[in-house]
C-alpha positions in Angstrom: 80.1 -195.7 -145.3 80.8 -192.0 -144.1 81.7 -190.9 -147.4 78.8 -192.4 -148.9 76.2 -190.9 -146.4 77.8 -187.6 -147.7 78.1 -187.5 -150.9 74.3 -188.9 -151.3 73.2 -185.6 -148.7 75.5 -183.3 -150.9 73.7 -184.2 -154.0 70.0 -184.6 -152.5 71.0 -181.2 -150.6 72.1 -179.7 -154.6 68.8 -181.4 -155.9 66.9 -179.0 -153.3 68.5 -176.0 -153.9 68.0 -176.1 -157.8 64.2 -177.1 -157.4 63.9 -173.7 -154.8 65.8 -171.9 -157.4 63.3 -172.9 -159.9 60.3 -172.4 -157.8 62.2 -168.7 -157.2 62.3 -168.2 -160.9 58.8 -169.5 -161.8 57.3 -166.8 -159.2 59.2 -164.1 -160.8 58.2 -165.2 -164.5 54.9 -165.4 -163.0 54.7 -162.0 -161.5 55.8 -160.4 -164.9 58.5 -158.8 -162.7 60.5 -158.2 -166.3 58.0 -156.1 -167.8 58.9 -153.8 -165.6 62.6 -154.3 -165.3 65.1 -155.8 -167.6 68.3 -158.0 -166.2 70.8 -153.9 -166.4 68.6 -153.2 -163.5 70.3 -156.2 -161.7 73.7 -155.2 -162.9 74.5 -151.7 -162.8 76.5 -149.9 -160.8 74.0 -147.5 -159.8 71.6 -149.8 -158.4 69.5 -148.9 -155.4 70.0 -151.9 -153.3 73.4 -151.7 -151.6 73.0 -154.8 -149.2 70.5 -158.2 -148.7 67.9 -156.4 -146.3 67.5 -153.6 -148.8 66.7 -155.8 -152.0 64.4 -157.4 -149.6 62.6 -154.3 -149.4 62.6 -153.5 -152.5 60.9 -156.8 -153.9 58.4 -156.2 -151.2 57.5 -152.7 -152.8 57.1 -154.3 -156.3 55.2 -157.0 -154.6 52.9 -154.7 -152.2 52.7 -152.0 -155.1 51.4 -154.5 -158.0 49.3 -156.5 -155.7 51.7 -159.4 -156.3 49.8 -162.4 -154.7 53.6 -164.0 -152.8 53.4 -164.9 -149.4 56.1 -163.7 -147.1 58.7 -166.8 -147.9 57.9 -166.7 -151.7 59.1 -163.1 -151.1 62.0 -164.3 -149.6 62.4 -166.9 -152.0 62.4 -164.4 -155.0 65.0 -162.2 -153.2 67.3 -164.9 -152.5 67.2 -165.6 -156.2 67.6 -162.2 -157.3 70.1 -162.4 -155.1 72.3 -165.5 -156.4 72.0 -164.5 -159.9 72.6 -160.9 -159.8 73.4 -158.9 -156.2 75.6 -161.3 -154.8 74.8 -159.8 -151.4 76.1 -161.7 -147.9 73.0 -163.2 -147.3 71.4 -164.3 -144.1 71.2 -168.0 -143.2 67.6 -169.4 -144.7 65.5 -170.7 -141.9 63.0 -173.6 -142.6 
């Protein structure tokens, strides 16, 4: 019965963090974040951000700068994309 109560919060826990992931994605498609950058910016060496709390700041420039219409947490969200698919920065913990 344990194992079952697990596995079933494992995958509802999975099906959560794809939908936010594609919630993350959606607000960055719909910023037209890549007209401005283009997935080297995310890879190179030579990138600005060194750490989480940096790329933080620096989606909150693009988003303050272009008038980006994201709430604080839809910020958030869209760094902790960024994040997964690209930095790979020790992030900290997600608060609900």
């Amino acid at each position: 019965m344990i194992k079952k109560l697990f596995l079933i919060s494992l995958i509802l826990s999975s099906i959560t963090l794809f939908a936010n992931e594609e919630e993350s994605k959606e607000l960055l498609d719909d910023a037209a974040c890549m007209e401005c950058h283009n997935a080297k910016d995310f890879n190179t060496v030579n990138r600005k951000s060194k750490n989480f709390k940096e790329l933080h700041t620096a989606v909150d420039g693009c988003r303050f700068k272009n008038n980006i219409d994201w709430f604080d947490d839809e910020s958030m969200d869209v760094t902790r994309y960024l994040n997964s698919k690209y930095y790979k920065f020790k992030a900290p913990p997600k608060t609900d």
